[in-house]
C-alpha positions, -999 to 999 in steps of 0.1 A, spaced: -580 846 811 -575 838 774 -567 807 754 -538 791 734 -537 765 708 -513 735 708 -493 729 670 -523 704 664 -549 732 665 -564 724 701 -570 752 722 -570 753 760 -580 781 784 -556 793 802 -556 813 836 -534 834 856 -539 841 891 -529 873 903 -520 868 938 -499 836 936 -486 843 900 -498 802 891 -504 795 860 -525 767 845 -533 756 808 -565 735 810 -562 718 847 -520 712 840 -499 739 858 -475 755 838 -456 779 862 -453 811 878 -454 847 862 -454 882 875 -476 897 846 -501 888 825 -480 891 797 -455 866 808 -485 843 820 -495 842 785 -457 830 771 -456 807 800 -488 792 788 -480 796 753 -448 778 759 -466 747 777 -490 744 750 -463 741 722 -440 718 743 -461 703 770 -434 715 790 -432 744 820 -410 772 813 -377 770 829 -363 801 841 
């Protein structure tokens, strides 16, 4: 779906699936969204922190 870098400058694809909402950086999951905007912050987030978004 897209990509995001981590603070060291390592990017990671990242993908969204539509139906389940799961959403994965690399092969790690990093949570659930309901758009692909929020898929994107959620994968943002995990790729800053190495942590899943907590709602």
């Amino acid at each position: 779906m897209g990509e995001v870098k981590t603070p060291t400058g390592s990017a990671y694809p990242y993908y969204w699936d539509e139906d389940t909402g799961e959403v994965t950086v690399g092969n790690e999951p990093a949570g659930t969204a309901s758009s692909a905007d929020e898929a994107w912050r959620k994968a943002n987030f995990y790729a800053t922190t190495s942590q899943k978004w907590k709602n």
